[in-house]
C-alpha positions, 0 to 999 in steps of 0.5 A: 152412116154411123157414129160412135157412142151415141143413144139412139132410140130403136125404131121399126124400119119402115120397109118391114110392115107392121100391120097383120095380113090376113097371112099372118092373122090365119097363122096366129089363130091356129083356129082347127078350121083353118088348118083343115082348110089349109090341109086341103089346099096341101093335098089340091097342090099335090094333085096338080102338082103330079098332072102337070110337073116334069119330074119327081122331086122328094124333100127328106127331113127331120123334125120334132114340135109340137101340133102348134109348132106344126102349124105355124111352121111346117105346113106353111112350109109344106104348102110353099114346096108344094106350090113350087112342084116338090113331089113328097116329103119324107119325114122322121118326126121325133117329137112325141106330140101325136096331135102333131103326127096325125096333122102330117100323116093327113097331108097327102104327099107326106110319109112320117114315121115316128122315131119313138114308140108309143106316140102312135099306132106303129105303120109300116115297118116303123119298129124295124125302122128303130131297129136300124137307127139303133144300129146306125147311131152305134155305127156313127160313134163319133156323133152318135154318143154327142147330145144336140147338134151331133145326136141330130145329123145322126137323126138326120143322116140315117133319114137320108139314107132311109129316104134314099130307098123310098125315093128309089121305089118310088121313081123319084128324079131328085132328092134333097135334105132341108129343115122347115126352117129353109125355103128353096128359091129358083130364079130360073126364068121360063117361058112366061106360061105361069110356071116360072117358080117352079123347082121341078121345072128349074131341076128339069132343066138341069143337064144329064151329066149333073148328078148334084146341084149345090144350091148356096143359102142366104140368111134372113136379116130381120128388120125389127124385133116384134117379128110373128109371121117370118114369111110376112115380115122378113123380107131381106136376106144377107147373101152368101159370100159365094154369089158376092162381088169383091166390093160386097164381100170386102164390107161384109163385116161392115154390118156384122151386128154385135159380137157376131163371129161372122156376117153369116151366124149360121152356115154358109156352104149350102146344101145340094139336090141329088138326081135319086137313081145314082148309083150307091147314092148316099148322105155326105152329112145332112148338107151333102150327097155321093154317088158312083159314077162309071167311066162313060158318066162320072159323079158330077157336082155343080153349083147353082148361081140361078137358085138360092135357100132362103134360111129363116133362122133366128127370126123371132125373139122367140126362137132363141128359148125354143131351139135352147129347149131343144138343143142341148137336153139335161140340167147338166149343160143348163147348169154349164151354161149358167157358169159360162162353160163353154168347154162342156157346151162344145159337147152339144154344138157345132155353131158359135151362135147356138152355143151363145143363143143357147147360154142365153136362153138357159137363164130363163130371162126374158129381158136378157133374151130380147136384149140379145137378139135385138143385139146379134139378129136386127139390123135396125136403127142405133144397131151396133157394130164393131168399126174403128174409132176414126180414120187415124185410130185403128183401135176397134170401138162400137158404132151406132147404126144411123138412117139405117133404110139407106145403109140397107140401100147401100148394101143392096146395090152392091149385093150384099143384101137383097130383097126377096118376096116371093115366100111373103107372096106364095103365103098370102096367096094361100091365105087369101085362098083359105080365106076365100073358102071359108067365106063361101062355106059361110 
C-alpha cells in the first residue's frame, strides 16, 4: 500500500463527504435565528432530560472564545451531552467576549462565571470566586507561575474543585472534566426502549463499589484537509492503545503521518468520571479525580471498555493558528518560535505537538500552516510516513500512501481505526430539528 518516493496528487478520500449538510450549512451560517432556535432546543433537551434520566451527571470546563467560536463549537457540544442525559455544565469562561457569556448563561442547564472582571455584570459570588483562584494559582507554583498549557490546568483544576462543591449542593451522581473539543460515547447496549446512547443511563448502571470510570479517548483522523463541519465530516478515529489488539498495536506507527512523535498526537491516557458525594473528592490534574475511601467502601477506580472520548483535535487547518493564538501568550515565545527555541517554548507546553503546531503558526504563513497539517494530521492519498526502504535495508526512508480507502480497511479490521457516526447523526438530527421549526415559523 506504499511506495517510496513517488508524487501522487492528494486526493479527497471518497468515505468523507463533501457535500454540505444542512448540518453544516446551519453551523456556517451563524445566522442569530438559528442560535435562538438551537438555545431552545438546548433548553427542551434539558427539561426532558431531568423527567426521564436516572441520575445526575454534571460536566466541568474551562473555555475562552469568542460568541462566534461559541457557536460553532460549544453549543453543538452542549446540545450533543444534553442529547445523551448530562445534567448541567459547569463553566469558568475566561475569554472577555460578553457576546459570548451571555450566549451560555441563556442556556438552562449551563452555570458560567466569568474569570475576569469587567466582561459582565458580576453574579453570584463571582468576585470571591477571583479571590480563591488567586490564591489557588499561588498555591499551585509550580504551574501557577508556567504561561499556556501550565497556567490552563491551574484554570482548569481550581474549576474542579469549584465544581466539586456545586455539584455536592446540587445532588449530583457523577462529575467529569472534559474540553468542548471531547464527545463522550457509550456503547453500553440497552434494552432497545430508544435510550440506548444515553450516558446517565451507561453510568446508571455502573456498580455501587466503582467510585471512578476511567473512559479511554480516540483521536479524530481527518480524512481531507478542507474540513468545516468536524461532526459532519470526521468520522474515523485512531483507537487507544488500551482497547487494541497486539496485531494493531504492533502496526500502529505503520501509519504514523509525517514527523509525528507518536500514533497519538495528542494524549492517550483518558479522563475519568467520578460519583460527586465521595468523600473529600478532589481534582488529580484535570485528567483525574480521588476520593477517600472507608474500610467497608474503599476508593475504587475502574476502566471502562464499553465507552470511549472521541477527541476532535486538529481537525481543521484552521485550528493549528487558533490553539497558537491562545496557547502561549507574548512576543517573547512568537519570537523564540521564529528562532526555533524550543528551550523557551518547553515553558509554555506540555505535548510535542502544540509546540510544533504552535512554531508553525507563529510565522503567520498560511502556505506553511496548510502545508503542515496536510502533513502531521490527513490520512489521505500520497500521505507520507516513515517506512524501511525495503525488505533488506533497515535504513528508514519516507513512503507514499497508496489506495489509501483499503489501507483505512486494513487498519479498521484489526482495530486500529474505527469508524464512529453517532456524533455526525445526533448533529444532523438536530439541524434537521431547527430546520424543521424554522420553517414552520415561516
Amino acid at each position: 500500500v506504499v511506495g517510496e518516493g513517488e508524487e501522487t496528487k492528494n486526493k479527497l478520500s471518497t468515505s468523507a463527504s463533501t457535500t454540505p449538510s444542512a448540518a453544516q450549512r446551519s453551523m456556517e451560517s451563524g445566522d442569530s435565528n438559528d442560535t435562538s432556535l438551537r438555545v431552545a432546543l438546548a433548553n427542551a433537551l434539558y427539561r426532558r432530560g431531568v423527567r426521564r434520566e436516572p441520575v445526575r451527571v454534571v460536566f466541568c470546563l474551562t473555555l475562552g472564545g469568542s460568541r462566534a467560536s461559541v457557536e460553532r463549537d460549544v453549543l453543538p457540544w452542549i446540545l450533543y451531552h444534553t442529547e445523551l442525559g448530562v445534567w448541567n455544565f459547569f463553566i469558568l469562561y475566561d475569554g472577555k467576549d460578553a457576546d459570548a457569556l451571555r450566549l451560555l448563561r441563556s442556556l438552562h442547564n449551563v452555570f458560567v462565571r466569568a474569570l475576569h472582571k469587567d466582561v459582565a455584570e458580576d453574579i453570584a459570588d463571582e468576585p470571591k470566586m477571583r479571590e480563591r483562584y488567586t490564591s489557588w494559582a499561588e498555591r499551585h507554583w509550580q504551574w501557577g507561575h508556567r504561561p499556556g498549557n501550565y497556567a490552563l490546568m491551574v484554570k482548569q483544576t481550581f474549576n474542579q474543585n469549584e465544581a466539586i462543591l456545586w455539584a455536592k449542593v446540587g445532588h449530583a451522581d457523577w462529575i467529569m472534566h472534559i474540553d468542548p473539543d471531547e464527545f463522550v460515547l457509550p456503547l453500553y447496549q440497552g434494552d432497545g426502549s430508544g435510550d440506548d446512547l444515553s450516558f446517565a443511563r451507561y453510568l446508571h448502571k455502573q456498580p455501587s463499589h466503582v467510585s471512578s470510570l476511567r473512559i479511554f479517548n480516540a483521536e479524530a483522523q481527518p480524512e481531507h484537509a478542507y474540513v468545516k463541519n468536524r461532526l459532519e465530516e470526521v468520522t474515523l478515529f485512531k483507537m487507544n492503545k488500551a482497547l487494541m489488539h497486539f496485531d494493531a498495536y504492533a502496526m500502529r506507527t505503520k501509519v504514523r503521518l509525517g514527523g509525528n512523535r507518536a500514533y497519538m498526537i495528542l494524549y492517550a491516557n483518558g479522563k475519568s468520571v467520578a460519583r460527586a458525594n465521595a468523600t473529600n473528592l478532589r481534582s488529580l490534574g484535570p485528567h483525574f479525580w480521588r476520593g477517600d475511601g472507608s474500610p467497608n467502601a474503599p476508593w475504587t477506580d475502574t476502566l471502562a471498555d464499553d465507552a470511549t472520548i472521541l477527541h476532535y483535535a486538529y481537525t481543521r487547518v484552521e485550528d493549528v493558528a487558533s490553539k497558537a493564538g491562545t496557547s502561549c501568550p507574548g512576543d517573547e515565545y512568537r519570537e523564540a518560535a521564529l528562532r526555533g527555541n524550543r528551550t523557551k517554548l518547553k515553558e509554555c507546553f506540555v505535548i510535542d505537538f502544540d509546540l510544533d503546531a504552535f512554531q508553525v503558526a507563529s510565522t503567520g504563513d498560511s502556505v506553511a500552516i496548510r502545508k503542515f497539517f496536510e502533513e502531521s494530521m490527513v490520512l489521505q492519498e500520497g500521505a507520507r510516513v516513515r517506512c524501511r526502504r525495503s525488505e533488506t535495508d533497515a535504513t528508514m526512508g519516507w513512503c507514499e500512501i497508496r489506495d489509501v480507502r483499503s489501507l483505512i480497511a486494513d487498519a479498521m479490521r484489526i482495530g486500529l481505526l474505527r469508524r464512529e457516526h453517532a456524533v455526525q447523526a445526533i448533529s444532523r438530527s438536530h439541524a434537521r430539528l431547527v430546520r424543521a421549526v424554522e420553517h414552520l415559523s415561516k
